[in-house]
TITI-345576 format. One line per field, with one value per residue: residue in one letter; x, y, z of N, C-alpha, C in turn. Coordinates in pm, 1 decimal, always signed. Layout:
// TITI-345576
resn: (A; ...);
nx: (X; ...);
ny: (Y; ...);
nz: (Z; ...);
cax: (X; ...);
cay: (Y; ...);
caz: (Z; ...);
cx: (X; ...);
cy: (Y; ...);
cz: (Z; ...);
***
This chain:
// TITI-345576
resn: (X; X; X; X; X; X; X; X; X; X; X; X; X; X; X; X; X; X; X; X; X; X; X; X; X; X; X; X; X; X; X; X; X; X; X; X; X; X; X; X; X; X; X; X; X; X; X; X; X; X; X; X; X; X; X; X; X; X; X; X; X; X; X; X; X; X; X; X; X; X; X; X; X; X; X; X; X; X; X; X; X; X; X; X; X; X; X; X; X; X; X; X; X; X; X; X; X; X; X; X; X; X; X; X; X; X; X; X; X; X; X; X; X; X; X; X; X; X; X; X; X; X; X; X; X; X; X; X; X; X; X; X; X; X; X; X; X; X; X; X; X; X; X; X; X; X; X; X; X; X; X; X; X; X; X; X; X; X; X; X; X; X; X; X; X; X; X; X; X; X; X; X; X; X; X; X; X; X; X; X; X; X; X; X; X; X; X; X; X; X; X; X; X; X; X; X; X; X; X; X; X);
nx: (+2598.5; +2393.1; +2079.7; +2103.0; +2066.0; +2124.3; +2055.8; +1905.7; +1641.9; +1745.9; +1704.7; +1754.9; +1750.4; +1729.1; +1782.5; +1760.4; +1931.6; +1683.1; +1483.3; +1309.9; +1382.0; +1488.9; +1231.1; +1066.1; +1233.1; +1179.9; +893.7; +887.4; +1019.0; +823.9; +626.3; +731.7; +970.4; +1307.9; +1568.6; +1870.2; +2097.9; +2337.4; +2521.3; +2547.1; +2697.6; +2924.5; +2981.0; +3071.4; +3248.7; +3476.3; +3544.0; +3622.6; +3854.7; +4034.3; +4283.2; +4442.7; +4360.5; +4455.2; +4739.5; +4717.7; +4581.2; +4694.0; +4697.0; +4426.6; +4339.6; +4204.6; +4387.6; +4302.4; +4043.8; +3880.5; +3856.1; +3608.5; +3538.3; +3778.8; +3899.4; +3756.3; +3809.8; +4066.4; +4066.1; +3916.1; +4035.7; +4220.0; +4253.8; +4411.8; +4455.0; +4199.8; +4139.9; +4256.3; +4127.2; +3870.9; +3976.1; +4020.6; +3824.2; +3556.3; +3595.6; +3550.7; +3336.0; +3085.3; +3170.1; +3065.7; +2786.4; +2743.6; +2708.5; +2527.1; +2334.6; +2298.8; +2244.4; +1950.8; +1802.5; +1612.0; +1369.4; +1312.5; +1498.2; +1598.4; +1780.0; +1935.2; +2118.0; +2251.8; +2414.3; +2363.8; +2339.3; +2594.4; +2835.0; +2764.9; +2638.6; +2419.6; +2454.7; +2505.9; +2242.8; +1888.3; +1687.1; +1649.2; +1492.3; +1380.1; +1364.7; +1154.8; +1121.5; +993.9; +1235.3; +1231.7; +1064.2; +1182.8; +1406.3; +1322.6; +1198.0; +1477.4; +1583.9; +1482.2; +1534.3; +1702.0; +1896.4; +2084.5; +2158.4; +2007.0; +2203.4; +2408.7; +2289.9; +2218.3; +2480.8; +2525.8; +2358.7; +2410.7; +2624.1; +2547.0; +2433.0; +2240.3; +1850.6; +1653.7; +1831.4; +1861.8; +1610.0; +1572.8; +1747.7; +1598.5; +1426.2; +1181.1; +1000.0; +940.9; +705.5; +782.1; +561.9; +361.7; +142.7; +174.4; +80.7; -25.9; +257.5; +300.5; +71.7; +158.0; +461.4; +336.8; +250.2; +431.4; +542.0; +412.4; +414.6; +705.6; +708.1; +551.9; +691.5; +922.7; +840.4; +794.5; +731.6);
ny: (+94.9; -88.0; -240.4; -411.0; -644.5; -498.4; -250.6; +12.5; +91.5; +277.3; +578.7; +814.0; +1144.5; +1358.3; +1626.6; +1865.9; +2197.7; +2427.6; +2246.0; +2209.8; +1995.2; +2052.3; +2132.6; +1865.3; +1724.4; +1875.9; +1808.5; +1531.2; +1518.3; +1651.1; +1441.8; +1242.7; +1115.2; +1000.4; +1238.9; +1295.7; +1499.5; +1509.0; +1708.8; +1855.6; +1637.5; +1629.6; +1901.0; +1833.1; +1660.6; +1775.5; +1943.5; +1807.8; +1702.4; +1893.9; +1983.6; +1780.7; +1840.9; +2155.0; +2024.0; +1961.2; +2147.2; +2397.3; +2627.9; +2701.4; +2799.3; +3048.3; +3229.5; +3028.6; +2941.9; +2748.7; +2830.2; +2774.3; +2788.9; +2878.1; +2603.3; +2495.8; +2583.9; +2512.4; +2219.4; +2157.4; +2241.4; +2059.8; +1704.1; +1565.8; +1699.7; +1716.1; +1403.0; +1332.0; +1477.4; +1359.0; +1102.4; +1167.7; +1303.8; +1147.6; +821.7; +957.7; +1107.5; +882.3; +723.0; +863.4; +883.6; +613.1; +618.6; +774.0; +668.3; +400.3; +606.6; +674.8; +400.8; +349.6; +201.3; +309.5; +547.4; +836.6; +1031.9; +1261.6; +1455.3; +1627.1; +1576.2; +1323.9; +1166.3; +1267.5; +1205.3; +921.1; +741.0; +618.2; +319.1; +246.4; +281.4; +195.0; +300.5; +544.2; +899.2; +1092.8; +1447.1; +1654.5; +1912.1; +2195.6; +2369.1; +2635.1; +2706.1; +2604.7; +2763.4; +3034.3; +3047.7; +2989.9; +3259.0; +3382.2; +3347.7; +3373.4; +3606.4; +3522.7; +3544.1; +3519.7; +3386.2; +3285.3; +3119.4; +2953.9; +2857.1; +2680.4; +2523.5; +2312.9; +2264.8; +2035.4; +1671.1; +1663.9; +1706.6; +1514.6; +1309.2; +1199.9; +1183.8; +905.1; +732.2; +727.7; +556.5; +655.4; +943.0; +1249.0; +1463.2; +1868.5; +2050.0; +2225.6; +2272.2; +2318.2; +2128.2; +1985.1; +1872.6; +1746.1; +1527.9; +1326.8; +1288.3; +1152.9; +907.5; +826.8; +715.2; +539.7; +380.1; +296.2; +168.0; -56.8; -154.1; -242.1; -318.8; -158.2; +58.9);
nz: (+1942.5; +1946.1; +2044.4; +2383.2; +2659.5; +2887.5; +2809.4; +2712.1; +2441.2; +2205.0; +1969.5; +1747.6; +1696.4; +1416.0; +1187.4; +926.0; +911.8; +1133.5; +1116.4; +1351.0; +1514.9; +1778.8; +1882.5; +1897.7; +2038.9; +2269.7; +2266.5; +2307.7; +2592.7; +2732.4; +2707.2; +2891.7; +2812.9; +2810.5; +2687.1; +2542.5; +2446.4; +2222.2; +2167.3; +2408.7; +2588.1; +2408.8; +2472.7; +2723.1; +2740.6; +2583.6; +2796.2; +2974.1; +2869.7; +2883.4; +2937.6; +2733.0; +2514.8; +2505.2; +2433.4; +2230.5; +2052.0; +2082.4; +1945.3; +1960.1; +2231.2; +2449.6; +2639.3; +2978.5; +2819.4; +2600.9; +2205.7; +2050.3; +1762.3; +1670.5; +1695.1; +1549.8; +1278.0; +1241.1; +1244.1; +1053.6; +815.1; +791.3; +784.4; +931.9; +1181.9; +1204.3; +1265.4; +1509.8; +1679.0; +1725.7; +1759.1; +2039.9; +2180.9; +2093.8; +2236.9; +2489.9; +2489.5; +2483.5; +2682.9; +2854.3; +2731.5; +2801.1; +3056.8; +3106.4; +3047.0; +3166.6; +3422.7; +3377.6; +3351.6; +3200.0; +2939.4; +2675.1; +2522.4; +2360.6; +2141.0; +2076.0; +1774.9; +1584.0; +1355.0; +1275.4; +1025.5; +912.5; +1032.6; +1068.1; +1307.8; +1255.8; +1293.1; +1484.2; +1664.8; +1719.9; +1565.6; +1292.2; +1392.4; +1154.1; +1154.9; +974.3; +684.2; +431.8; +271.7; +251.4; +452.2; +669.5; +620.4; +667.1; +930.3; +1089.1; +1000.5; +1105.7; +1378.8; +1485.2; +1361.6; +1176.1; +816.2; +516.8; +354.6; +507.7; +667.9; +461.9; +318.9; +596.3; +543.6; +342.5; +449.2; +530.4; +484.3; +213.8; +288.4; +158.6; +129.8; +347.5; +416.5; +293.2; +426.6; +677.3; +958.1; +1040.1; +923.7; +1064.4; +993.1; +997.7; +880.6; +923.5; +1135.1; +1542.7; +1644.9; +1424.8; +1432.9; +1653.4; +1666.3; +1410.2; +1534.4; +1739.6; +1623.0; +1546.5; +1756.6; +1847.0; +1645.8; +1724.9; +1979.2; +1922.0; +1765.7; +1937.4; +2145.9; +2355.9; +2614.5);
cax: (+2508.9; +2282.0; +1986.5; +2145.6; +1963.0; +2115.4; +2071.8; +1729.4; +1639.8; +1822.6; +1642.6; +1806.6; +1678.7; +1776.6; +1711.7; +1851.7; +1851.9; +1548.7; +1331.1; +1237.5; +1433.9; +1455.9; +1084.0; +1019.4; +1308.6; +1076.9; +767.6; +909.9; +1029.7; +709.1; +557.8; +814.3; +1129.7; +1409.3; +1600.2; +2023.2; +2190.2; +2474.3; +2556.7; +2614.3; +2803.9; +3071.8; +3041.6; +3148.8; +3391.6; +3535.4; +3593.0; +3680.0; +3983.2; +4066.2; +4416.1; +4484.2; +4314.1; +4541.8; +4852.1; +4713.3; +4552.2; +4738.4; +4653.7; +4285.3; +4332.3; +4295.5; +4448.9; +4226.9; +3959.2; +3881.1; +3769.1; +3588.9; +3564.5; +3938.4; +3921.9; +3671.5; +3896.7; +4212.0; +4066.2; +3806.6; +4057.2; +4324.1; +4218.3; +4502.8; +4407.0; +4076.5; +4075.0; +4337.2; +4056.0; +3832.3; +4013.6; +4030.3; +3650.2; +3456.7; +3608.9; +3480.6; +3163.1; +3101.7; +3166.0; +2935.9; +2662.7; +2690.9; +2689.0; +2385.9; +2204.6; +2261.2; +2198.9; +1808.6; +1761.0; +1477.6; +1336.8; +1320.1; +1588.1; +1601.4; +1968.1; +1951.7; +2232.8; +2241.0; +2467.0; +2347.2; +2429.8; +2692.8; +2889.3; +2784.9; +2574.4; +2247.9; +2490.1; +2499.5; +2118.1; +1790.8; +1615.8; +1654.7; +1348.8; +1420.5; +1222.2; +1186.4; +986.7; +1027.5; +1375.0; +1154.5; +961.2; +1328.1; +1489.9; +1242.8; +1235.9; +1635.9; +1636.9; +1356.0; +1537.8; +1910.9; +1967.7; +2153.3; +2129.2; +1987.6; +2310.2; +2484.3; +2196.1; +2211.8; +2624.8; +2517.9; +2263.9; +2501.8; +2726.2; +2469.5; +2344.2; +2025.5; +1744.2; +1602.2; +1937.2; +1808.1; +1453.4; +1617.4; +1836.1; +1583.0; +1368.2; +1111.6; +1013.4; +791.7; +669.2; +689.7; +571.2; +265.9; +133.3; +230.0; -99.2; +5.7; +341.9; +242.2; -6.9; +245.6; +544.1; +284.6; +239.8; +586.6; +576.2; +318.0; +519.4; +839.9; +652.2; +495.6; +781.9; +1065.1; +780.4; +869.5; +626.5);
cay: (+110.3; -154.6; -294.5; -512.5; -673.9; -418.8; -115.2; +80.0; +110.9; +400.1; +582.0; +917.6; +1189.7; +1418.3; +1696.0; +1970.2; +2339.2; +2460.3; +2164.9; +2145.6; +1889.8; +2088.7; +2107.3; +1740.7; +1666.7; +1910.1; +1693.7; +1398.1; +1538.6; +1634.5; +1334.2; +1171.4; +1028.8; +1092.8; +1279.8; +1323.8; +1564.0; +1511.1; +1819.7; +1871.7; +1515.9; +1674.2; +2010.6; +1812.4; +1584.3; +1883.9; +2047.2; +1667.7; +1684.2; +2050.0; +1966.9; +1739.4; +1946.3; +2258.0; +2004.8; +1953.0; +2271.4; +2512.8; +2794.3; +2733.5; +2839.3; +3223.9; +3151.6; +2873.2; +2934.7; +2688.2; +2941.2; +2661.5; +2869.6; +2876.7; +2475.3; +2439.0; +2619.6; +2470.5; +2072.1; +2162.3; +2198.9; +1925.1; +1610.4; +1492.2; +1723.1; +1665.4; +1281.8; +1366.9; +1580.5; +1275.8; +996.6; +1234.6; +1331.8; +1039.8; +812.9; +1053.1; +1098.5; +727.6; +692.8; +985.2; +831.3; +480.0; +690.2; +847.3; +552.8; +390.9; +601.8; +669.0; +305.1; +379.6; +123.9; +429.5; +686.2; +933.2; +1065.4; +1373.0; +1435.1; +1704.0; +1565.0; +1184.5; +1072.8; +1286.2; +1153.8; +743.0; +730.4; +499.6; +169.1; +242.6; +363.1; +123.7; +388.8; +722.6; +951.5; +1264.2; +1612.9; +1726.1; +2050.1; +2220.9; +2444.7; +2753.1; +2680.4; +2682.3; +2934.3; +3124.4; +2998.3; +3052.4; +3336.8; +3493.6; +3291.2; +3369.3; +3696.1; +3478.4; +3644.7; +3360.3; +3350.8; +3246.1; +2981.8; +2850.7; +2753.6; +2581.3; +2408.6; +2321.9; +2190.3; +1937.7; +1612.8; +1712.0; +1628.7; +1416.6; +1195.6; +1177.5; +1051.1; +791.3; +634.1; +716.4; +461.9; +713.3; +1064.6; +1324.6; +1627.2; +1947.0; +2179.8; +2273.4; +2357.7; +2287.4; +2019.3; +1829.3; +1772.2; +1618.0; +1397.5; +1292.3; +1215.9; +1031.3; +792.8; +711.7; +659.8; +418.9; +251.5; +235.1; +85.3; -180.5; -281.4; -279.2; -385.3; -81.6; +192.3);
caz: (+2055.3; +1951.4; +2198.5; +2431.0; +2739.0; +2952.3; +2709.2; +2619.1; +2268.1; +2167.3; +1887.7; +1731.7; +1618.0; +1362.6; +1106.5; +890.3; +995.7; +1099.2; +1088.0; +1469.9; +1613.8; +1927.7; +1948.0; +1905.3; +2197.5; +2382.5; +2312.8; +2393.8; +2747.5; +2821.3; +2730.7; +2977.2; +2728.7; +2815.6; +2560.9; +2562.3; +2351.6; +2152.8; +2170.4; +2573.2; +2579.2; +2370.1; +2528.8; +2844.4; +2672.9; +2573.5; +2937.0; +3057.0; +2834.6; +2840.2; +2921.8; +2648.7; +2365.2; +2490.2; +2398.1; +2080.1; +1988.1; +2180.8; +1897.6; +1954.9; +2322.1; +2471.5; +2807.7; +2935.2; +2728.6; +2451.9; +2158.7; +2001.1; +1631.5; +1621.9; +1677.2; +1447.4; +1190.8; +1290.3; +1212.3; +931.5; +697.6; +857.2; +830.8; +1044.5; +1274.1; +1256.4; +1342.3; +1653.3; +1789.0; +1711.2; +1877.4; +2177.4; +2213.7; +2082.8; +2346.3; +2641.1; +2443.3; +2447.0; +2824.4; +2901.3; +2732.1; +2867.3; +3193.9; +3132.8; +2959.9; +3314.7; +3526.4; +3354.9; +3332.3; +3102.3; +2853.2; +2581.9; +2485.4; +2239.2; +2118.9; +1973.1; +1734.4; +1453.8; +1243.7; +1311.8; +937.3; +850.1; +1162.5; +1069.9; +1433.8; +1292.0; +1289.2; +1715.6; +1703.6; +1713.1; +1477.7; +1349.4; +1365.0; +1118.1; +1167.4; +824.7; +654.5; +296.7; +289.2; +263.6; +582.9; +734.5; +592.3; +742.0; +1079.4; +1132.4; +1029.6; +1257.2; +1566.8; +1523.3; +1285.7; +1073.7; +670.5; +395.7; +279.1; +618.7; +639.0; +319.8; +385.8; +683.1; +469.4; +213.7; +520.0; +594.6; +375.3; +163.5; +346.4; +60.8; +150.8; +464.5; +421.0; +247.0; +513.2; +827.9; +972.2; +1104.5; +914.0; +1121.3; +907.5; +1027.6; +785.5; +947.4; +1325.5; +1647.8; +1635.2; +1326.8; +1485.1; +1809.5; +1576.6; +1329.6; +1652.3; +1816.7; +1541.4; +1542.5; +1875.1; +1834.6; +1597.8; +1802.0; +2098.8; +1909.9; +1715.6; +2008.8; +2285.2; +2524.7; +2634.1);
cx: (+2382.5; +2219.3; +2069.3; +2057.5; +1959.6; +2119.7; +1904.8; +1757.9; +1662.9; +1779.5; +1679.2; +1744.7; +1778.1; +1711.6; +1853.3; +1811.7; +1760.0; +1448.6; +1301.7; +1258.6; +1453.0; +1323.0; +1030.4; +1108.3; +1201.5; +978.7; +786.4; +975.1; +958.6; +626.6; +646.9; +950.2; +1172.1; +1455.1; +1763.0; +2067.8; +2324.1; +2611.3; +2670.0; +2691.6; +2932.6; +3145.5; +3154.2; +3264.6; +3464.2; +3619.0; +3655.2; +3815.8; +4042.9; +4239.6; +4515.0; +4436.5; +4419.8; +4663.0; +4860.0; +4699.7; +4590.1; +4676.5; +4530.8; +4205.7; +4311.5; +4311.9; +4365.2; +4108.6; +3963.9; +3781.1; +3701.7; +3578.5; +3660.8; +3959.6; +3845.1; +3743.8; +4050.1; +4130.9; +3978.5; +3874.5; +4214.9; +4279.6; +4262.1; +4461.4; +4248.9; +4021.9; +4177.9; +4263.9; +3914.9; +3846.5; +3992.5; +3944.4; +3596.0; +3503.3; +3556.4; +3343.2; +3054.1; +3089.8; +3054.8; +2811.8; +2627.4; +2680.7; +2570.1; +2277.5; +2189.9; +2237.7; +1980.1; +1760.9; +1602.1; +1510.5; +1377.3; +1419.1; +1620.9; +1790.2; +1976.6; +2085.7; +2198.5; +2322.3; +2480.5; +2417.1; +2553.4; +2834.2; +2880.3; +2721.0; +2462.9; +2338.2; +2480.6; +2360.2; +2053.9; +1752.0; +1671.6; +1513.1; +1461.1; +1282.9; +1248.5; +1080.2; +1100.0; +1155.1; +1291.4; +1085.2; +1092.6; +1421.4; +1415.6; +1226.7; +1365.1; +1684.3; +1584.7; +1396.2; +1643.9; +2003.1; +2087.1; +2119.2; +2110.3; +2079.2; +2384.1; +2398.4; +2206.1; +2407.5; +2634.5; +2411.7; +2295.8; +2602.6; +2646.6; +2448.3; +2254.6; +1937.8; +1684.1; +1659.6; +1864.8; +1672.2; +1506.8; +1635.8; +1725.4; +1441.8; +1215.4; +1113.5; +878.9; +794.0; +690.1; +669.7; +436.1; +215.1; +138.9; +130.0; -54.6; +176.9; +350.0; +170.0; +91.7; +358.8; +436.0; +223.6; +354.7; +623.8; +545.1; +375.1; +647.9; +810.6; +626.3; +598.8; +902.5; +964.9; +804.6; +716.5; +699.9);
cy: (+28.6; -226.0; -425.7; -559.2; -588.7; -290.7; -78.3; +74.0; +265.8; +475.8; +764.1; +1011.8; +1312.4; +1541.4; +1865.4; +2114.4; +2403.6; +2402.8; +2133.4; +2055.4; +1918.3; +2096.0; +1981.0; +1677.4; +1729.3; +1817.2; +1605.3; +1407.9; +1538.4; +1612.6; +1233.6; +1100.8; +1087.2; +1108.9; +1304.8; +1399.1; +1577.5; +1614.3; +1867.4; +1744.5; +1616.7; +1782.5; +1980.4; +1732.5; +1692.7; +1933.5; +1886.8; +1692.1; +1773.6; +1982.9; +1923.5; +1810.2; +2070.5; +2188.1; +2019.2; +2068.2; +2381.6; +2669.8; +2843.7; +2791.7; +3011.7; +3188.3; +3006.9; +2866.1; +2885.8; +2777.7; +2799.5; +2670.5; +2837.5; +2732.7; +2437.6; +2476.7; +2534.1; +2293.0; +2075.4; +2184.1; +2138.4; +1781.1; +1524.6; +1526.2; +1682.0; +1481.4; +1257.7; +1428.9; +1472.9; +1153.8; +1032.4; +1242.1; +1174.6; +874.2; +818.2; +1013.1; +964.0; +683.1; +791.2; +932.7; +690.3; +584.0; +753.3; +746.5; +436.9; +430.1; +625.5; +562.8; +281.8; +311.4; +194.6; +515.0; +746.9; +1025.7; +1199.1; +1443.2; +1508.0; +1671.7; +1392.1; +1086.1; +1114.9; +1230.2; +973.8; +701.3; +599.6; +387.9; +157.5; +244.2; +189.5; +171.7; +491.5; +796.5; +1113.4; +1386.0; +1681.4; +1845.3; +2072.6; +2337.2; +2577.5; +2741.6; +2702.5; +2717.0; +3046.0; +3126.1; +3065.4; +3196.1; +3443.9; +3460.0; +3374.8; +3462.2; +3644.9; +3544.5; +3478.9; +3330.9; +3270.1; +3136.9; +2898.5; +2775.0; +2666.4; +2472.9; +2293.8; +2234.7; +2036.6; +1809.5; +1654.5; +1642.0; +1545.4; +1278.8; +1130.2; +1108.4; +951.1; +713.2; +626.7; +631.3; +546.4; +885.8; +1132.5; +1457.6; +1737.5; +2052.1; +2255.4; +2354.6; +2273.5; +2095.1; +1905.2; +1789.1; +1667.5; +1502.3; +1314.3; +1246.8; +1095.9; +944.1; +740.1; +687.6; +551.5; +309.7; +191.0; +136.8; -43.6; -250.2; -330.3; -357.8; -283.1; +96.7; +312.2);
cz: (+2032.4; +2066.4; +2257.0; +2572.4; +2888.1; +2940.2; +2707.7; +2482.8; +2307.9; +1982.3; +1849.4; +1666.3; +1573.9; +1267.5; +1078.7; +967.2; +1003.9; +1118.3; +1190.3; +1544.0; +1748.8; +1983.1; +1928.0; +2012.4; +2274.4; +2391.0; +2409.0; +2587.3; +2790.2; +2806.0; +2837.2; +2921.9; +2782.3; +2718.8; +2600.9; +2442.2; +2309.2; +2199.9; +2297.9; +2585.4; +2557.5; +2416.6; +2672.1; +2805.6; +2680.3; +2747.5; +2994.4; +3015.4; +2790.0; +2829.2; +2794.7; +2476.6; +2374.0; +2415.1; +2251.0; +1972.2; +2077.7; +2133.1; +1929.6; +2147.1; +2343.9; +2589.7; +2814.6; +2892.9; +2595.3; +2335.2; +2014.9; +1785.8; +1563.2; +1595.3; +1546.6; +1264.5; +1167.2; +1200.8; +1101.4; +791.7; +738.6; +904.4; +939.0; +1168.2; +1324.1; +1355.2; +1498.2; +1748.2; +1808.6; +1807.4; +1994.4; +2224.2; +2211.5; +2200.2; +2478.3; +2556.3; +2509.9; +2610.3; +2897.2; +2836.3; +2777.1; +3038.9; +3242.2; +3094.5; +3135.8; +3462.2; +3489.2; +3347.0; +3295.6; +2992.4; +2698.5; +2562.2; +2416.0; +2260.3; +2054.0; +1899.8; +1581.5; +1313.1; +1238.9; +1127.4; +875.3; +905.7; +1155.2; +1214.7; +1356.5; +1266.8; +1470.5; +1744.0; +1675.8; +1569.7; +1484.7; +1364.7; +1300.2; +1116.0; +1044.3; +766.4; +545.9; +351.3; +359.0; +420.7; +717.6; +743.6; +687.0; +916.1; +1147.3; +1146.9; +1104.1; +1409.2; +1589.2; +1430.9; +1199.8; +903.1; +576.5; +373.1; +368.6; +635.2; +571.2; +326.0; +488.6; +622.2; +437.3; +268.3; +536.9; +506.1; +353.6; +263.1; +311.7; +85.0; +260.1; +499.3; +343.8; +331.2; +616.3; +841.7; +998.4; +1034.0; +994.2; +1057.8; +980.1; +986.0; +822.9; +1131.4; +1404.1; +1665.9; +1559.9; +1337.3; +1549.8; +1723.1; +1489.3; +1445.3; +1713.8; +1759.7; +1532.3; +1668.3; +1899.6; +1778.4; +1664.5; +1954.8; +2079.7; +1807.0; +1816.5; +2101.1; +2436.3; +2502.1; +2700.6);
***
């Protein structure tokens, strides 16, 4: 998904659990970005190609309800399966975001994508921007949002690359281990920077 002359810069953002990546998509909405989520793409991929996922994963059906758990079980430990459910989605995905990248025909676009390097996404991206804070900061967080138990946290942690990995690879880190204040300050320095190195406001 690199910049092309009829593309926006496409600039992803990421972060482990906890660290606020949903409240820095918020910012940036309402500072005016647009923002696209990974997430809903696939949810609709998903319902696009109900049909063909029942052929495949029939077990992971309850009538026509995709129990997405059961899928997630079913290909998580089948690799075969897993890249059959792969070919199938990413595809759709792929067409759903050139779909959405023209119809916002916005200079700017933010990608939001939770599992941006575990997935291989920043060779498609401009930039990544990661939202990062100390474990402790969200451990705590998670488990005050979403009655999850440290322990159930810490396996989704554990699922993730370290975050350390992660400031490695990303072009763009924004802190947020502090208040609502020294986020916004800290994003809107890397905004600054992404403006004046692509040329797009």
């Amino acid at each position: 998904m690199a910049h092309q002359a009829k593309h926006p810069i496409i600039i992803g953002i990421t972060g482990n659990i906890g660290s606020g990546k949903s409240t820095v998509a918020r910012l940036l909405r309402e500072w005016g970005y647009p923002v696209l989520d990974l997430d809903l793409l696939a949810e609709r991929a998903r319902e696009n190609k109900k049909e063909e996922l029942k052929r495949l994963f029939p077990e992971a059906f309850l009538g026509e309800e995709l129990d997405r758990r059961a899928l997630g079980r079913l290909v998580f430990s089948d690799p075969e399966r897993l890249k059959a459910l792969e070919d199938l989605l990413h595809p759709e995905i792929r067409r759903l975001l050139e779909a959405e990248l023209a119809r916002l025909e916005a200079p700017l676009v933010f990608l939001e994508i939770p599992l941006l390097f575990e997935k291989g996404w920043e060779a498609r991206l401009d930039g990544t921007l990661l939202v990062a804070a100390p474990w402790e900061e969200r451990l705590r967080r998670v488990v005050a949002r979403s009655g999850l138990s440290p322990e159930e946290v810490l396996a989704r942690e554990r699922a993730q690359m370290p975050e350390a990995e992660k400031r490695r690879r990303a072009t763009w880190v924004v802190e947020n281990a502090g208040s609502l204040e020294d986020l916004e300050r800290s994003l809107r320095g890397v905004l600054a920077d992404i403006q004046g190195r692509f040329g797009v406001r």
